[in-house]
C-alpha positions in Angstrom: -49.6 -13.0 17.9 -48.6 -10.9 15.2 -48.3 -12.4 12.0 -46.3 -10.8 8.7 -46.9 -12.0 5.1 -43.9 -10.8 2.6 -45.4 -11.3 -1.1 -44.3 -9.7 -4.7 -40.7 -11.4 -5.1 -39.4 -13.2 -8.0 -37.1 -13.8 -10.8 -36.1 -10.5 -12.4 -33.6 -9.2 -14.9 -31.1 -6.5 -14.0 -32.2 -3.0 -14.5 -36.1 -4.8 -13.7 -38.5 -3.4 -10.9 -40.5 -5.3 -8.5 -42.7 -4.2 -5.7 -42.8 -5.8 -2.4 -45.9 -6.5 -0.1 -45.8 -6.7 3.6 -49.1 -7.6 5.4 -49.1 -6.9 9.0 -51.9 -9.2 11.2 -51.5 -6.3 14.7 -54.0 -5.1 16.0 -52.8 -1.8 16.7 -50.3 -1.3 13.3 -49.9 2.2 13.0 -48.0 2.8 16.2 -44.7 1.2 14.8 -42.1 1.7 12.7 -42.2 -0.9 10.4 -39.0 -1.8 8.1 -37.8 -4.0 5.7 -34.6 -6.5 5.9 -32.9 -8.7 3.4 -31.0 -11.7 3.6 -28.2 -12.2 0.9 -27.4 -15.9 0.5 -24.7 -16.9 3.2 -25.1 -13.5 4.6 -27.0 -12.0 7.5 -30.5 -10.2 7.8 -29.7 -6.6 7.5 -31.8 -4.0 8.1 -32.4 -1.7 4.2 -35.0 0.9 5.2 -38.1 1.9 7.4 -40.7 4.1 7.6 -41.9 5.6 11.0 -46.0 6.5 11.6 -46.1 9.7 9.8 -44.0 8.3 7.0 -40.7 9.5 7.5 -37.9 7.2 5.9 -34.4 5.7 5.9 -32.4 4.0 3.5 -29.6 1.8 3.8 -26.7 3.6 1.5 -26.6 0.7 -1.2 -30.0 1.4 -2.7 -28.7 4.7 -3.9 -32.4 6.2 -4.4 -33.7 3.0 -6.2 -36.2 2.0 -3.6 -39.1 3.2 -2.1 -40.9 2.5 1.0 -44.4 3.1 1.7 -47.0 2.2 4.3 -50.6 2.0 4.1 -51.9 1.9 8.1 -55.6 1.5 6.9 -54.7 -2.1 5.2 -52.2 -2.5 7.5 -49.8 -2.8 4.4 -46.2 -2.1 4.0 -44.6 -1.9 0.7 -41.3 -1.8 -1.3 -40.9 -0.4 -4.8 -37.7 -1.8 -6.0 -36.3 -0.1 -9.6 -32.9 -0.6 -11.3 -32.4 -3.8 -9.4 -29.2 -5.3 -9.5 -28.2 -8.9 -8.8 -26.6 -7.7 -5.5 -30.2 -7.3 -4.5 -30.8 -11.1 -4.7 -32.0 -12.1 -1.0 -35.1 -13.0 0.8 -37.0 -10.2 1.8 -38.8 -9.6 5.5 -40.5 -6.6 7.2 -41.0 -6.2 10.9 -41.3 -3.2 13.6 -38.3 -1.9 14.3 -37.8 -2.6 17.8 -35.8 -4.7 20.4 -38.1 -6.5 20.5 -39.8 -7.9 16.8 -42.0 -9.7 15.5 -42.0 -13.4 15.0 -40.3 -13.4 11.5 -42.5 -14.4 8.2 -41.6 -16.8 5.5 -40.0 -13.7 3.7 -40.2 -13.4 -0.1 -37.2 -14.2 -2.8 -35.9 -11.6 -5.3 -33.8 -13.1 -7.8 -32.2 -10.9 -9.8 -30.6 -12.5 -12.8 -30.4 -12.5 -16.7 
């Protein structure tokens, strides 16, 4: 059983950066496109960007070039680098393969973006 730990949110001011951790448990990771959702408050999980094996990437049109993924398939890592956040980004923050068939979802991680 896979599990995903989502780390790095928090309370952050707008026009702050965070950077987002995603901790894959597979034991084959680099076969998978891994991507990263978020989950606006009384919204639903949307897919925002992913990163295939050899580290080609999308971008959901909203993020207008602030974010960044990245994926480390020796650590098994997935990242987010989040800049010029604004408090539309507030949401909880998940990764998991991109597949019709995912994961078993992880606790996420909140980004509060706020002054």
């Amino acid at each position: 059983q896979v599990q995903l730990v989502e780390s790095g949110g928090g309370l952050v001011q707008p026009g702050g950066s965070l950077r987002l951790s995603c901790s894959v448990s597979a034991s084959i990771f680099n076969i998978h496109t891994i991507g990263w959702y978020r989950q606006a408050p009384g919204k639903r999980r949307d897919l925002i960007s992913t990163i295939t094996t050899t580290g080609a990437t999308t971008y959901a049109d909203s993020l207008k070039g602030r974010f960044t993924i990245s994926r480390d398939n020796a650590k098994k890592m997935v990242y987010l680098q989040m800049n010029s956040l604004e408090p539309e980004d507030t949401a909880v923050y998940y990764c998991n393969r991109v597949s019709s068939a995912s994961w078993d979802w992880g606790q996420g991680t909140h980004v509060i973006v706020s002054s």
